[in-house]
C-alpha positions in Angstrom: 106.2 71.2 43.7 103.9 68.7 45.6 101.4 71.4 46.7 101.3 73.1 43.1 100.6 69.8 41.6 97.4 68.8 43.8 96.1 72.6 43.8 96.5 72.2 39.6 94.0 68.8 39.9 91.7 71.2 42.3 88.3 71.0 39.9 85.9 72.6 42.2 88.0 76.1 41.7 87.7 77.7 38.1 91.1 78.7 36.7 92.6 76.1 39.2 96.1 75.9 37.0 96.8 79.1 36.5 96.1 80.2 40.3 98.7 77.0 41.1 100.6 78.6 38.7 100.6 82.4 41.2 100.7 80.3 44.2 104.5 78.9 42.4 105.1 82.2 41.4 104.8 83.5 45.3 107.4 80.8 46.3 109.6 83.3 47.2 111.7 82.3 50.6 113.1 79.0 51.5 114.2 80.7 55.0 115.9 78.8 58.1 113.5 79.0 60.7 114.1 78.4 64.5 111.5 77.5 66.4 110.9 75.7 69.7 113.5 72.9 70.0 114.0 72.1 66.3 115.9 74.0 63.6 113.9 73.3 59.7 114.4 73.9 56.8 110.6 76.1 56.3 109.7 76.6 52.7 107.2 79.0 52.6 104.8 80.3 49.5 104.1 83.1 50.0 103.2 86.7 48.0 104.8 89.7 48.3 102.9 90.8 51.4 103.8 87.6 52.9 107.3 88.4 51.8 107.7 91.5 53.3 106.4 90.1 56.4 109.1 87.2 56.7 112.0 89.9 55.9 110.0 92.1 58.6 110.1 89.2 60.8 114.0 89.0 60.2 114.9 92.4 60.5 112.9 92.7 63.3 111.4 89.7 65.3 109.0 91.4 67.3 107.6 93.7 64.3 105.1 90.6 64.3 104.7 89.0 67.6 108.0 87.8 68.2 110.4 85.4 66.2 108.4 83.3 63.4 107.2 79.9 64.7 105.3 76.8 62.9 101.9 78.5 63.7 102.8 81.4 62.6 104.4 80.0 59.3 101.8 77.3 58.6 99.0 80.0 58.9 100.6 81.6 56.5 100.7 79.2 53.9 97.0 78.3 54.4 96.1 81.9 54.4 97.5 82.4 50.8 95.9 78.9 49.7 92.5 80.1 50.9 93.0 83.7 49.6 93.6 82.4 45.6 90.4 80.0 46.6 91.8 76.7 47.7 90.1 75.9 50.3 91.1 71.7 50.1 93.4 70.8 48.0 94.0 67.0 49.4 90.0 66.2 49.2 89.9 63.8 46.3 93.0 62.0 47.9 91.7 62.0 51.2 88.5 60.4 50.7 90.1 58.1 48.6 92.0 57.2 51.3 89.2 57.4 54.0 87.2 54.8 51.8 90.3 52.3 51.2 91.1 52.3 55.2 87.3 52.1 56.0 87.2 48.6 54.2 90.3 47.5 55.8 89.4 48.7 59.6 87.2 45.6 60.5 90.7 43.0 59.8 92.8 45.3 61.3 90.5 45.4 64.6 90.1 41.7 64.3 93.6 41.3 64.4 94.0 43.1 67.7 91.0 41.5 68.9 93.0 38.1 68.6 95.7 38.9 70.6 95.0 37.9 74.2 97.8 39.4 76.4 97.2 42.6 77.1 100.3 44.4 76.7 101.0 42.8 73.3 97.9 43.7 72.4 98.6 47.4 73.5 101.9 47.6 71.9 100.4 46.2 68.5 97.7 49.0 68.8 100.5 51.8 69.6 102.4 50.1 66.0 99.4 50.9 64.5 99.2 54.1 65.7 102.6 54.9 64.3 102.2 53.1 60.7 99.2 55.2 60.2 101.2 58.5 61.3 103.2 57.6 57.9 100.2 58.4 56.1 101.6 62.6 55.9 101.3 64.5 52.4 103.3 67.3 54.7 106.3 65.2 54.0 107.7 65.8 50.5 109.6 63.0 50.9 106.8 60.2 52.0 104.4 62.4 49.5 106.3 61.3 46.8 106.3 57.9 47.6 102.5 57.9 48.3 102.0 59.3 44.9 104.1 56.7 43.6 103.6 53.4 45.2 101.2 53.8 48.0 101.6 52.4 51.4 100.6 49.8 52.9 99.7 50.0 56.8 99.7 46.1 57.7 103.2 46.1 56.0 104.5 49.0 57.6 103.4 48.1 61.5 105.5 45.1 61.2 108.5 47.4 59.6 108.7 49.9 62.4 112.2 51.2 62.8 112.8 48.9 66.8 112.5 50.0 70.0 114.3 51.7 71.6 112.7 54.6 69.5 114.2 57.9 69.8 111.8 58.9 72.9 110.2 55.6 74.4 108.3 55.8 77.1 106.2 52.7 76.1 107.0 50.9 79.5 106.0 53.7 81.8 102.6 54.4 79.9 101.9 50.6 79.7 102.4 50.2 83.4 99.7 52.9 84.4 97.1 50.9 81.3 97.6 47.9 83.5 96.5 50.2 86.6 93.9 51.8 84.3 94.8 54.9 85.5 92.8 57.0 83.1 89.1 57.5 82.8 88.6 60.4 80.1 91.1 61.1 77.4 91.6 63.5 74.8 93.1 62.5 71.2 93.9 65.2 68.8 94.3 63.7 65.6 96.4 64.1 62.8 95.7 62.8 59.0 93.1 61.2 57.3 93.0 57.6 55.7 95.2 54.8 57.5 96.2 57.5 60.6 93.0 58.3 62.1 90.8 55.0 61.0 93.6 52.3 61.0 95.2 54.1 63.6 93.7 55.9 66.2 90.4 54.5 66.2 91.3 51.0 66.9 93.2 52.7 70.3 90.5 54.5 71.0 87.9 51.7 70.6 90.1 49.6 73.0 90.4 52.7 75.4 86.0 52.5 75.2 86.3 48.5 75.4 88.2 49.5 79.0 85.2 51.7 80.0 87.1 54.9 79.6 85.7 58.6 77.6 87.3 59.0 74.8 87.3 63.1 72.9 88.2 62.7 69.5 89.6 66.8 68.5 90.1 67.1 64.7 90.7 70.2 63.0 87.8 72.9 62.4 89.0 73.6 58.8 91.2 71.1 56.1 95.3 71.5 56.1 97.4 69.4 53.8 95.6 66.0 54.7 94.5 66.8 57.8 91.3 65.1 58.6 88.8 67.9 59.8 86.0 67.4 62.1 83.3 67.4 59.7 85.1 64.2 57.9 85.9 62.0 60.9 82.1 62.6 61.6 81.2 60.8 58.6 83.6 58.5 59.2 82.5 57.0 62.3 79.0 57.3 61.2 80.4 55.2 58.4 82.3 52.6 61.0 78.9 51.9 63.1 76.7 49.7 63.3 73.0 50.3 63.5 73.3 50.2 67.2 76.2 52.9 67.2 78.5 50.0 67.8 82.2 50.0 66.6 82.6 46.7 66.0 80.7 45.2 69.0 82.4 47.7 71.2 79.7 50.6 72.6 80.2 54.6 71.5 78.0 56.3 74.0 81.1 57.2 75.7 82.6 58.6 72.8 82.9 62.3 71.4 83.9 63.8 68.8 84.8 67.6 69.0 85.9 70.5 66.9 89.1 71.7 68.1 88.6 75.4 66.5 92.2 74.7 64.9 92.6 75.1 61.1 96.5 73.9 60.6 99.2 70.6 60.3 100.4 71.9 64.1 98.4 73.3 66.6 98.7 76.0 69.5 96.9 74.5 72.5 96.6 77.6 74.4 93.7 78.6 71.7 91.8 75.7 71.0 87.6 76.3 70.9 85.2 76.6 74.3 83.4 73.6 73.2 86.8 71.4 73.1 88.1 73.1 76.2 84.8 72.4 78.1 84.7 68.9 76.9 88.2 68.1 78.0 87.8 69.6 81.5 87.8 66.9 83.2 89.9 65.0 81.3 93.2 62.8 82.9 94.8 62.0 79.4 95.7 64.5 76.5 97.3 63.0 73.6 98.6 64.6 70.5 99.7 62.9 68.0 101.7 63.4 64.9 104.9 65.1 64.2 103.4 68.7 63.6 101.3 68.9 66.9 102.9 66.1 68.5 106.8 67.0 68.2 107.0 70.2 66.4 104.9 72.1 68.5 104.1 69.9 71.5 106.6 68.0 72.6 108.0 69.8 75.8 104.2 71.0 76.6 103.3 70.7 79.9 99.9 69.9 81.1 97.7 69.5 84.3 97.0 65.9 83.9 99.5 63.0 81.7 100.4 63.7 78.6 101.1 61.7 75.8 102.9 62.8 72.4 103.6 60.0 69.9 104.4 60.6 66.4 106.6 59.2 63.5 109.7 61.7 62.9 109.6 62.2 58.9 111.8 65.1 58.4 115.0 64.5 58.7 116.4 67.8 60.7 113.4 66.7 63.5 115.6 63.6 63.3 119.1 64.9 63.7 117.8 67.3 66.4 116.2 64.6 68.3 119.4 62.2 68.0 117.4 59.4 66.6 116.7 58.4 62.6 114.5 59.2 59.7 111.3 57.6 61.1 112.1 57.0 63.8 109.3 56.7 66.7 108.4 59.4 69.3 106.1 58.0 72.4 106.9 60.7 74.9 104.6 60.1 78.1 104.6 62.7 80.6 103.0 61.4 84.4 101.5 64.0 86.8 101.8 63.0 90.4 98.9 63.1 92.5 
């Protein structure tokens, strides 16, 4: 088991084998979930309290809330990680990861940088976007290959399964970046390495380039490899010049927030005061990756446009959806005026 196996490496918690070896143990369930639009396969590890509150849940839906969801499951797995003293199990490969991305941000903006029509350059940025998303140790599948031979973003941008993705509303959003319709936006952000500094900050650094606000909301606390606020913090203090520029591009209009949310997907109806004062104003939300973006997200509705882009990595997110094993999702939702 993926998660055992990284908890066992874990060398800031004493005993770390043997308390993989009760969070194993606890694997108890492998339950059908439904939830939202999608039906997944959930595997859950949980103890016996955790136990007893999944056949609880089955028996009786509303004995806890209502009928289990991916918050509700998600928070339990972290729960049980925390309580046996995991508190970031993905650290050592996530900086790893944050430090090989970091040297190769200033080619991949450069590369972006080179392409003079604008809406080539756009859809090269929103490629990027998605061949960082691949970047997912939630995935069994793409964590296996990770652990094996490693990705390689620049490779996998130009290997994108073609438009038309499953949901593609590329056309639509690129027509309102023409009119720049937008003058704050608000990115939560998914993983660490290639997704958030390969990925989302060369979008976002356009989006400043354009004169707009960009909020950057990462997670409060880690999950899987998540990146949390703390990190991206010392990421971009990493990225910056000594005149807080991102690579002649200026950050004064950039922010980045704590969302006050400490899983892989994300309820937006509880996110923390200082994100949802921030984004007030905003006319953009995006989420992005499949756990916030499609699992949890994708028929959210909002005051302002929406956008929720993610790669599809499980494959029952991919039968459900019609489309293929990473396939693309770039659902853009317009508010009328």
């Amino acid at each position: 088991m993926f998660i055992e196996k990284r908890a066992e490496s874990d060398t800031t918690v004493p005993d770390a084998p043997a308390r993989a070896q009760k969070f194993a143990e606890r694997y108890l369930f492998c339950a059908e979930i439904r939830f939202g639009f999608n039906i997944s396969i959930i595997t859950l590890n949980l103890g016996r309290r955790y136990g007893g509150i999944l056949e609880d849940w089955k028996k009786d839906p509303e004995s806890h809330g209502g009928p289990p969801d991916g918050v509700s499951l998600g928070r339990a797995r972290e729960h049980l990680l925390r309580e046996l003293g995991f508190m970031d199990i993905f650290k050592k490969v996530k900086d790893e990861e944050n430090a090989k991305a970091i040297s190769l941000f200033p080619e991949v903006v450069s590369l972006s940088d080179a392409i003079e029509d604008e809406g080539e350059r756009l859809q090269n940025l929103v490629r990027g976007m998605f061949a960082g998303n691949i970047f997912d140790l939630g995935s069994a599948q793409l964590a296996e290959v990770f652990s094996r031979d490693g990705l390689s973003f620049l490779a996998t941008s130009q290997n994108l399964v073609p438009r038309p993705w499953v949901i593609d509303d590329l056309d639509s959003f690129q027509s309102n970046w023409f009119k720049n319709r937008w003058k704050k936006a608000v990115i939560f952000v998914d993983n660490s390495g290639a997704d958030i500094i390969l990925g989302i900050l060369p979008f976002a650094r356009e989006m400043l380039r354009r004169g707009m606000q960009v909020v950057l909301a990462a997670n409060d606390l880690p999950a899987i490899n998540d990146v949390t606020y703390t990190e991206l913090t010392e990421i971009l203090s990493q990225l910056k010049d000594e005149d807080g520029q991102l690579i002649g591009v200026d950050t004064s209009k950039l922010v980045i927030a704590n969302s006050g949310n400490d899983l892989a997907v994300i309820d937006m109806s509880s996110v923390s005061q200082e994100l949802a004062d921030i984004s007030s104003d905003a006319d953009l939300v995006i989420i992005e990756g499949m756990g916030r973006g499609i699992e949890t997200n994708l028929y959210a509705q909002f005051k302002c446009d929406s956008l929720k882009i993610g790669m599809v990595k499980h494959i029952e997110v991919a039968e459900f959806l019609g489309g293929r094993l990473y396939d693309c999702v770039f659902k853009y939702n317009e508010v009328q005026s």
